[in-house]
N, C-alpha and C positions, 0 to 999 in steps of 0.2 A: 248714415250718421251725419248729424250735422257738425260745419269746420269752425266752430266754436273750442276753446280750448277747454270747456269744462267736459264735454262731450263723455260719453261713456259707451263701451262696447258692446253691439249685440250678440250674444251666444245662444242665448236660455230659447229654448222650445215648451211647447204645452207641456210633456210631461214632466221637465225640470222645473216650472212655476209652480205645477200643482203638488210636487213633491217639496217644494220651496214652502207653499204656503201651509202644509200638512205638517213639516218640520216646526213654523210658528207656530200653528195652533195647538201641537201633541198632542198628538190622542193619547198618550198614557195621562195627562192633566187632568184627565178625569180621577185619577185615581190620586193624584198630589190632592186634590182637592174635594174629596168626598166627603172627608170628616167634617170640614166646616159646614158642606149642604147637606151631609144629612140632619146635622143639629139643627140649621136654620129653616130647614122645611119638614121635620118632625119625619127625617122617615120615607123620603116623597122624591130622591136624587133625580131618577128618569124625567119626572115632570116639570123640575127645574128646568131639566134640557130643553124638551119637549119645548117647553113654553119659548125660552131664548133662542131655538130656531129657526121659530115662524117670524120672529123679529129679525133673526139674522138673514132670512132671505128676502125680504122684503129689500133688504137693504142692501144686501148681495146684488138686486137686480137691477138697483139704482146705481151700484158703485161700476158695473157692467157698462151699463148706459153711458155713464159720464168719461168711462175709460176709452172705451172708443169712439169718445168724439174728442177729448185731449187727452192724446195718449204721450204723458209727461211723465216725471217723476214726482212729482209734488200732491199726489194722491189726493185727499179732500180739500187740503190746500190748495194746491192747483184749481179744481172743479168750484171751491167757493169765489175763490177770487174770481173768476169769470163771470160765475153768476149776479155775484153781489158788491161787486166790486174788490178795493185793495183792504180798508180797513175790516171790514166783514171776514176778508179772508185773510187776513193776517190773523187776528182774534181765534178763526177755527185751526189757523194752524198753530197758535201757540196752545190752544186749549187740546191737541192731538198729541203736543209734542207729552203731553201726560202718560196718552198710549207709548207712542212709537219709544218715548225717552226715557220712562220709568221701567218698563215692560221687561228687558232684560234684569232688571233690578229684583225684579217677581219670580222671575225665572228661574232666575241661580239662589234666591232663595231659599225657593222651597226642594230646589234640589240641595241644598247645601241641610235644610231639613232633615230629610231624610239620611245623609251620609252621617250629620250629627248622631241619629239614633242609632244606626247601627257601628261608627266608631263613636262612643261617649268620652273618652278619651284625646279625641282630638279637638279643639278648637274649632268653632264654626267660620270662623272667620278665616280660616285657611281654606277652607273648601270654597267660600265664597272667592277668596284672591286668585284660583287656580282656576275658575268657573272664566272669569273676568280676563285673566292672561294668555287664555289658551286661545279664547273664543276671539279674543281683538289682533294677536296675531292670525289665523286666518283669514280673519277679513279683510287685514289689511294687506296682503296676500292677494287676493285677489276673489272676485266673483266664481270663477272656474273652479277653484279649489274648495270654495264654502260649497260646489253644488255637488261635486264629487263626495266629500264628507259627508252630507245631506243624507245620500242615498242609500251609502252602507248605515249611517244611523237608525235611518226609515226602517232597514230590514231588521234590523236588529228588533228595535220598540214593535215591529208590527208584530215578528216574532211571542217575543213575553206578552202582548198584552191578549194574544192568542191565548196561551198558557193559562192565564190570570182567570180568563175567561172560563175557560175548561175545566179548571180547578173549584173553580165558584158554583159553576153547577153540579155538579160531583158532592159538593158538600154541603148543598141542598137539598138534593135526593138522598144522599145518604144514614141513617140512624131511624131512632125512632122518631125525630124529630121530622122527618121528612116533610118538604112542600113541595107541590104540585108547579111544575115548570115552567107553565104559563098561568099569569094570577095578576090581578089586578092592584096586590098591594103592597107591590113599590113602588106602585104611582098615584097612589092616597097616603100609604104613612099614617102619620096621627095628626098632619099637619092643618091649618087653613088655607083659603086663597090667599091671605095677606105674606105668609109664610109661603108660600108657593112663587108667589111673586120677587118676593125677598131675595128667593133663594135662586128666581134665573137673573135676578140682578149681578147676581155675583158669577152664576154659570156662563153669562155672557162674556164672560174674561177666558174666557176656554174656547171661544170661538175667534177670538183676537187672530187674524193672519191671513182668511179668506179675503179681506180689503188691503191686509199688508203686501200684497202679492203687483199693486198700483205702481209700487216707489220702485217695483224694477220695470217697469213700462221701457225705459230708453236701453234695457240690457236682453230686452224680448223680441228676437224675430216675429215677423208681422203683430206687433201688439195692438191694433185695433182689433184683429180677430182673435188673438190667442189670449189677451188678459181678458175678455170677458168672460168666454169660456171659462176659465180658468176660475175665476171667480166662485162661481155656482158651482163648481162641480168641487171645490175645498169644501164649501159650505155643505154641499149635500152629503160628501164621500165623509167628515167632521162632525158633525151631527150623527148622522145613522150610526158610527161608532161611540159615540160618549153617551148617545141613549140605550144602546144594547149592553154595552160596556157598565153602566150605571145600575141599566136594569137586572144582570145578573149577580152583580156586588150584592145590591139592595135587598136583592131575591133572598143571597146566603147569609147576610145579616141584616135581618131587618130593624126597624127602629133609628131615632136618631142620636141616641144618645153614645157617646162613645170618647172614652179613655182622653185621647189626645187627638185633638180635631187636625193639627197638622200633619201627623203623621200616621192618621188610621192606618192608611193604607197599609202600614208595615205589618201591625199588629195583621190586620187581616191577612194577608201573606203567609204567617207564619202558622195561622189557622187553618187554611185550605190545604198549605204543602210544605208544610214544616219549616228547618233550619236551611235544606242544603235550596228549595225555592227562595225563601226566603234572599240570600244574597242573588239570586238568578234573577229577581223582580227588582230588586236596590241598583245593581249591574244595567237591568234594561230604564229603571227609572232616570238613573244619571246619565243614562245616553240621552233617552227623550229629552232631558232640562238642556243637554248638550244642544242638541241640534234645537232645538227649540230658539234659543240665546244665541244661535249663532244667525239664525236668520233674522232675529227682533233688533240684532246688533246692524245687520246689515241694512236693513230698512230704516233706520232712523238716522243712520250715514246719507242716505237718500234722502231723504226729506228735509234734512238740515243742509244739503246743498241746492234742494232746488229751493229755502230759504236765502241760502246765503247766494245765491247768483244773483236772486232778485235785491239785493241789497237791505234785505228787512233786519238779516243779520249781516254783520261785517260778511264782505265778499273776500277778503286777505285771508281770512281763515275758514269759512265755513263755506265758501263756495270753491276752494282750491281741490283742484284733484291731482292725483301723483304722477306726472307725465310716463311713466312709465309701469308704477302698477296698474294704472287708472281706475283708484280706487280714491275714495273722500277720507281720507287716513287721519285728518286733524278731528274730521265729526266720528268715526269709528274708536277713535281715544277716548274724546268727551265721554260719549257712550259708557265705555268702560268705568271711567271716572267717575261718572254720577251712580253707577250701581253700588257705588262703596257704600252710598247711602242704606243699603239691607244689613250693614253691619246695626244698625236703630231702628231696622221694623220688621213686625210680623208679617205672615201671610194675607193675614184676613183683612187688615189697613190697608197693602200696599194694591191686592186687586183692586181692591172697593175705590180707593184713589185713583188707579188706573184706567179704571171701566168709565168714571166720571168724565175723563176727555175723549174716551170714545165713543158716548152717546152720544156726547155736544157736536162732534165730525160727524157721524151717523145721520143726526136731523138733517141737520145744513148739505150733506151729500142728498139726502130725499128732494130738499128744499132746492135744492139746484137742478134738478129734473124737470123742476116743475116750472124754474121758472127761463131754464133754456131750450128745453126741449116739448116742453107743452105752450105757453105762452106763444112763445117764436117761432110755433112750430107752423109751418104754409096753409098744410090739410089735414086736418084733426077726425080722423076715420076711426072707429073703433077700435084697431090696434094701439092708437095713438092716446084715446080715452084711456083706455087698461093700461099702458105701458107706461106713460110720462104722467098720469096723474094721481087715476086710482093706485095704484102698488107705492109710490110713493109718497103719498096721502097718506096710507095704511102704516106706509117705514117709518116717517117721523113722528105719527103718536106711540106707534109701538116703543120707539126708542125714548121718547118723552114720558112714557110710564116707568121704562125699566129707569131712566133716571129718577125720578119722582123717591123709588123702590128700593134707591140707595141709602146706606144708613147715613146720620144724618152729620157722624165724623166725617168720613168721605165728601159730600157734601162742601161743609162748611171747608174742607181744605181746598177741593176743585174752586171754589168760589175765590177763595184768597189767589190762588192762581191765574185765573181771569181779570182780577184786578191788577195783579203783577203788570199780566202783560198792557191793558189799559193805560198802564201808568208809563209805560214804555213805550206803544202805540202813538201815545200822545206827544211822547219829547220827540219822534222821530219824524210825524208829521208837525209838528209846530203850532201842538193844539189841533191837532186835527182840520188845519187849512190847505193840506194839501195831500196827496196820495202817496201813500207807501211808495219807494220805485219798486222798478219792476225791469229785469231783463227781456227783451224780443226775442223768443226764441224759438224756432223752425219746429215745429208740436210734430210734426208728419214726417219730417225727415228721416228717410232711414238709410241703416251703412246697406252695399248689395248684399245682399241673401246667397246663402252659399249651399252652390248644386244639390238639391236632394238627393237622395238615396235611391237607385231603381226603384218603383211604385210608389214613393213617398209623393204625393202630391203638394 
């Protein structure tokens, strides 16, 4: 650990990162969000995924790279500024702070979504304040206790989304209506490519957590080796569930057209396994937004301190940590704070805004592959061709389409965004004569590593 007072504790091991990053991305999210992809891809859910996969590991493999070569907590932020200097990487980290800073905002949401439909009675905005209060006291609590919560959560959602699953094909096969198990059309639909596209523009918000897994780098024993890992195998273990997951939904109701696109999922619920599943899927959904928002909460605590140490933002607040939680408790508030904002937006706005700053970090993490680790690189061997240029070549057009493929609301608000911060970039360098600061701070240092377990190597 380095004896910096902002410092932060190593605990976490591989299988608590990748149940960390598994908790961001939820795999029940597939199911918050199917109404809207199957409307927008006619029908076509799995290949929405499908498609935002092969973009997310492209990018997976760059955000790998760059992790264990500075393994910080400042995630794309961190990895741009190196590559492209302060103002470049100030720019992607305000353009991220869209992911990491709105994301729980999306989260409790669309879980507050669904608690709306099944009590109509109560106020959405209650659901949302208790999503908000519950999730900012554990964090501010500490690392150890959000990974503990994590775990039981996991079992819980992996649990139902089993269920969900099993149900789904049961009521496929079932009637006279019956379809054939394996079948190619719910990954055609009625939809287009343009629709196809569309629609993993939006599925890529479901994979949001395989790169969030970066901003605990300084709380990860050996995190040059374990966040890369960790990395790919969110991505890979995240994917293969929300296109299986997709694919047997799709399977049982085909078509895109459906009732209420925030809440299909419910309606569907109720179809496969009545009244009494019905609450058992609502119960596993609001665990998954739970744990979900508690790790999106946690990582953008992260990212707003390896901001605020480097002075981009006040270092009095955003770079302070609790001498003895040793947690970033003033950026874990904010957090809270700005998701008030879902009490004035839908689902379908708030991803599509969100995914808009995670594309713009995405490129710029391929882009910094290329240009620190192929450029610079000594001896440039065919592993070195494939690893540092081609795969990250491929990441930042992949991610330059899925933006492109945003609608065009989304869009023009990510853009106003980017000029916020420009306009701010600029008062704090003095017109841009001189460089953002920046703290010096020890990338490789770690606290000692504590005794493994017999055989544990």
């Amino acid at each position: 650990m380095t004896d910096q007072p902002f410092g932060l504790t190593r605990t976490l091991r591989l299988p608590s990162v990748v149940l960390f990053g598994l908790a961001y991305m939820t795999p029940m999210i597939v199911f918050g969000t199917f109404g809207i992809l199957a409307q927008k891809t006619g029908g076509a859910v799995p290949t929405a995924y499908l498609v935002a996969l092969v973009a997310v590991l492209l990018t997976a493999w760059s955000y790998g790279r760059m992790a264990a070569a500075y393994p910080v907590a400042g995630s794309a932020y961190t990895y741009t500024r190196r590559a492209f200097g302060g103002h470049v990487g100030f720019l992607v980290g305000w353009a991220i702070l869209l992911d990491y800073f709105f994301l729980p905002m999306a989260i409790w949401l669309i879980g507050a979504a669904y608690l709306s439909a099944a009590f109509p009675d109560v106020p959405q905005w209650v659901w949302i304040l208790a999503f908000i209060g519950v999730t900012s006291a554990i964090n501010i609590v500490g690392i150890k206790l959000a990974n503990g919560v994590n775990i039981v959560l996991m079992l819980v959602q992996f649990a139902v989304l089993a269920a969900f699953v099993a149900l789904c094909v049961r009521y496929a096969l079932a009637g006279a209506a019956a379809r054939p198990l394996f079948s190619a059309n719910p990954f055609t639909g009625s939809g287009t490519l343009p629709a196809y596209l569309a629609g993993a523009a939006i599925a890529a918000y479901s994979f949001l957590g395989f790169d969030a897994v970066t901003t605990l780098t300084e709380e990860t024993v050996e995190p040059a080796r374990t966040i890369p890992r960790a990395i790919m195998l969110i991505a890979l273990l995240g994917g293969g569930i929300f296109i299986l997951a997709a694919y047997f939904t799709q399977l049982a109701f085909p078509g895109g057209d459906v009732a209420n696109v925030d809440s299909a999922a419910f309606d569907i619920a109720k179809a496969i396994g009545g009244d009494v599943f019905v609450m058992l899927f609502l119960a596993g959904l609001i665990v998954a937004q739970f744990a979900s928002g508690l790790s999106a909460q946690a990582s953008v605590g992260r990212l707003l301190l390896a901001m605020g140490r480097d002075d981009v933002l006040p270092r009095s607040a955003f770079g302070y940590v609790h001498p003895i939680l040793r947690t970033p408790v003033f950026n874990i508030a904010l957090a809270g704070a700005v998701a008030l904002a879902a009490l004035r937006l839908d689902v379908t706005t708030s991803t599509s805004f969100i995914n808009f700053g995670a594309f713009v970090a995405f490129i710029f993490v391929n882009l910094s592959v290329i240009r620190l680790l192929w450029l610079r690189a000594p001896q440039r061997g065919l592993g070195t061709v494939i690893g540092a240029l081609v795969v990250p070549v491929l990441g930042a057009l992949s991610n330059l389409w899925l933006l492109v493929s945003l609608d065009e609301h989304a869009k023009v608000l990510g853009l106003i965004w980017l000029a916020v911060g420009i306009v701010y970039l600029a008062w704090l360098t003095r017109m841009f004569s001189r460089q953002p600061p920046e703290t010096q701070f020890r990338e490789v240092a770690e606290a000692p590593i504590p005794a493994a377990s017999p055989g544990r190597r």
